[in-house]
C-alpha positions as CSV (number, residue, x, y, z in Angstrom):
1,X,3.0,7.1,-14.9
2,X,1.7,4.2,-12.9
3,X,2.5,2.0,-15.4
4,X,6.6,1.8,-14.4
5,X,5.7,1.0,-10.5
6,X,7.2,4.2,-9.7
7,X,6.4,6.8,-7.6
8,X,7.1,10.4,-9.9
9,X,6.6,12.5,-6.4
10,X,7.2,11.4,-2.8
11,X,7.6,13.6,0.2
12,X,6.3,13.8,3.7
13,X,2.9,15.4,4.9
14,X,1.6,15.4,8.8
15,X,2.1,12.8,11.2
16,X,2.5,9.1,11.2
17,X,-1.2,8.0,11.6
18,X,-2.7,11.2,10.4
19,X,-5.9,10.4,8.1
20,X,-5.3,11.2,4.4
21,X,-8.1,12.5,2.2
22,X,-8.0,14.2,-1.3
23,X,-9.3,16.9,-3.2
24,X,-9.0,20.3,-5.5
25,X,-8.7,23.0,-3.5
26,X,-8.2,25.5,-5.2
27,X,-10.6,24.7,-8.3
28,X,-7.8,24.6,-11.0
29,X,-9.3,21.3,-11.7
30,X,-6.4,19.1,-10.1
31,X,-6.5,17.5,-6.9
32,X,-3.7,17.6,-4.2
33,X,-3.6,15.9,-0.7
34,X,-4.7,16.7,2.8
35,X,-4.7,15.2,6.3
36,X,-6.6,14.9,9.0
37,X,-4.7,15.4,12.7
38,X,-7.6,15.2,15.5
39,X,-10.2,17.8,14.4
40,X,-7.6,19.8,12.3
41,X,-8.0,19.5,8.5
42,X,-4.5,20.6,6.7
43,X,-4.8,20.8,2.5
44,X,-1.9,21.1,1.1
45,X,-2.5,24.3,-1.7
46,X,0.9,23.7,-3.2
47,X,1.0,21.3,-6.2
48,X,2.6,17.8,-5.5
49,X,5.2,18.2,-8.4
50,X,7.2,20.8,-6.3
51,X,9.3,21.2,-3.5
52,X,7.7,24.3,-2.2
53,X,4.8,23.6,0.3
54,X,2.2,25.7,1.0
55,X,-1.0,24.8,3.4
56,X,-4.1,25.8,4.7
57,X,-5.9,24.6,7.5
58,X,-9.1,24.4,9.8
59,X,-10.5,23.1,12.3
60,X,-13.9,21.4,11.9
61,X,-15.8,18.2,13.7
62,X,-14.6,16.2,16.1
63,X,-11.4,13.3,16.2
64,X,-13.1,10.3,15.6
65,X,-15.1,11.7,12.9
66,X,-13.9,10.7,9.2
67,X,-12.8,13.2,6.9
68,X,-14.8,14.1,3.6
69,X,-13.6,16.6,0.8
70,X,-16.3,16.8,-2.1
71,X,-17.6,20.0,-3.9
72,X,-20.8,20.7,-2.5
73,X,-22.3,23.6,-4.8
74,X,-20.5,23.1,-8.1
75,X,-18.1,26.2,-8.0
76,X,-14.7,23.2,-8.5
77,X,-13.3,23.4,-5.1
78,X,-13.8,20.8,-2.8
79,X,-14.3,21.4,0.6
80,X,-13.8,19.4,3.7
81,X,-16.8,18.0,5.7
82,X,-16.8,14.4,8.0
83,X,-18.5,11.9,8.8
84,X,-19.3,10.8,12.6
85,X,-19.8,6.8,12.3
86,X,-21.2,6.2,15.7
87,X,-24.1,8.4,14.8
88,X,-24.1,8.1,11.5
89,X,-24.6,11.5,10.9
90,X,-22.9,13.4,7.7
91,X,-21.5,17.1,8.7
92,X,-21.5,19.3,5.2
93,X,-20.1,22.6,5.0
94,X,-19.0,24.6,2.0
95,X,-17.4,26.9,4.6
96,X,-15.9,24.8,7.4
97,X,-13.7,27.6,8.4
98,X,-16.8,29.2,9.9
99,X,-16.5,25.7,12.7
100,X,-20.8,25.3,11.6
101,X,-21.9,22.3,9.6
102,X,-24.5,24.3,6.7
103,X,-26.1,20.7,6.2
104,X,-26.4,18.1,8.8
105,X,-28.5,15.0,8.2
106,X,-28.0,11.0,9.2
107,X,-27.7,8.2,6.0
108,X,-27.6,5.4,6.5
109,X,-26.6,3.1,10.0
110,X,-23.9,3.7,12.3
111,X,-20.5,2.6,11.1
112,X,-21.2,2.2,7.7
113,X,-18.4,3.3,5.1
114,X,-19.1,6.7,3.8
115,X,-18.1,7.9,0.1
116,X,-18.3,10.8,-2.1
117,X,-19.3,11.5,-5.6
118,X,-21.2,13.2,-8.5
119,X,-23.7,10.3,-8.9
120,X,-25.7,12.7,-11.7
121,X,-23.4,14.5,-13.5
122,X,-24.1,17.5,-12.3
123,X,-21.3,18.7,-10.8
124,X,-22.1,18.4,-7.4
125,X,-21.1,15.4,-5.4
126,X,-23.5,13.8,-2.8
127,X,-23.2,11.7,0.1
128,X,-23.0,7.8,0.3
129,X,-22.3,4.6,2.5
130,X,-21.3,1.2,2.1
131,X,-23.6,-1.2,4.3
132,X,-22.1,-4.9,3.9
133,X,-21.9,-5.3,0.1
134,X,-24.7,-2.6,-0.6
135,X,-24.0,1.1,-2.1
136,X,-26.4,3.2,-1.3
137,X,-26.1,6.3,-3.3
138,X,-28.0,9.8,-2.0
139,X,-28.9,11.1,-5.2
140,X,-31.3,14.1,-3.5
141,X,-28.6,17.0,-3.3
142,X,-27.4,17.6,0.7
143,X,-28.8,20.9,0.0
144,X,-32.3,19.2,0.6
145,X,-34.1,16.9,3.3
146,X,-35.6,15.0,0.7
147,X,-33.7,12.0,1.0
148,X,-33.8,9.9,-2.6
149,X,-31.4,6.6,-2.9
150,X,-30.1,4.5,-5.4
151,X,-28.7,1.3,-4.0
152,X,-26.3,-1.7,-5.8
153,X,-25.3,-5.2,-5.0
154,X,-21.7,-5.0,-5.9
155,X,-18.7,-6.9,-4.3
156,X,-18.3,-8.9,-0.7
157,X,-18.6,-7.0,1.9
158,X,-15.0,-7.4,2.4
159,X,-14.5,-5.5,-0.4
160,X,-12.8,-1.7,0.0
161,X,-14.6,0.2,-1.7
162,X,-13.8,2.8,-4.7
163,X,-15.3,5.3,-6.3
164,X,-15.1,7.1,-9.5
165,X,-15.7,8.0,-13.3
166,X,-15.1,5.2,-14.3
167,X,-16.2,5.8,-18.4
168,X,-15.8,9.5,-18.6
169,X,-19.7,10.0,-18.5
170,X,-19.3,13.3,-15.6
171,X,-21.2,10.3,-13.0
172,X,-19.3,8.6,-10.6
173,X,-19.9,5.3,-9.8
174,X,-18.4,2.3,-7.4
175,X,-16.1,-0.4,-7.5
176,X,-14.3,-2.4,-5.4
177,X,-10.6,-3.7,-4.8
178,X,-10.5,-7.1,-3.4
């Protein structure tokens, strides 16, 4: 209920400075937490609204990379991937526990911000970055080395920028918090 102000669920998950990330591991079609210490990936498979916690981890990329969860193939789970933004280079897997990248490819420029989302509806999230105040939105599946964009305007490039469902449509789309 984010209407009283209130947190309903608070409790402690890796290490001060750890990166955060979010996704459904699991498939059961709600998302739960994860962190990202140096090149390990820990999801937490236990559901925020209990005491227990349960977690499962891998190792995958390298520390400076930035963590990605999205569901790559359309079976509901989200899996981790990352982002290296020196190269500019997206690392997908739908099995990082295997350590391999299935689907490497570069978007975009180095150090631009990456996001994540279903930009078709179909189930299957794709790749994006942030270049300034530009979106630019891979809507060719990672799958593929066709490479097909769709870019917006939106914002200042201040901007942090959000993505989502915004109208219940199944097609993410951005936004921006000033």
């Amino acid at each position: 209920n984010p209407n009283s102000g209130q947190a309903q669920y608070t409790f402690l998950y890796g290490n001060p400075y750890a990166v955060p990330f979010v996704g459904d591991w699991d498939g059961d079609g709600k998302d739960n937490v994860g962190v990202r210490m140096g090149n390990v990936f820990y999801m937490r498979t236990s559901p925020v609204t209990t005491a227990t916690e349960t977690t499962q981890s891998v190792a995958y990329g390298d520390a400076p990379m930035i963590p990605l969860a999205g569901d790559w193939d359309g079976d509901g789970k989200d899996t981790v991937s990352a982002y290296d933004p020196a190269s500019a280079r997206f690392f997908i897997s739908n099995n990082p526990a295997s350590g391999q990248a299935q689907y490497s490819f570069l978007y975009g420029n180095p150090h631009s911000v990456p996001f994540i989302g279903d930009w078709d509806g179909d189930g299957k999230d794709n790749v994006g970055v942030r270049m300034s105040n530009v979106f630019y939105s891979r809507t060719s599946p990672v799958t593929t080395a066709t490479e097909t964009t769709h870019l917006v305007a939106y914002g200042d490039a201040g901007d942090l920028p959000v993505i989502g469902d915004w109208d219940g449509n199944g097609r993410d789309s951005q936004g921006i918090v000033r």
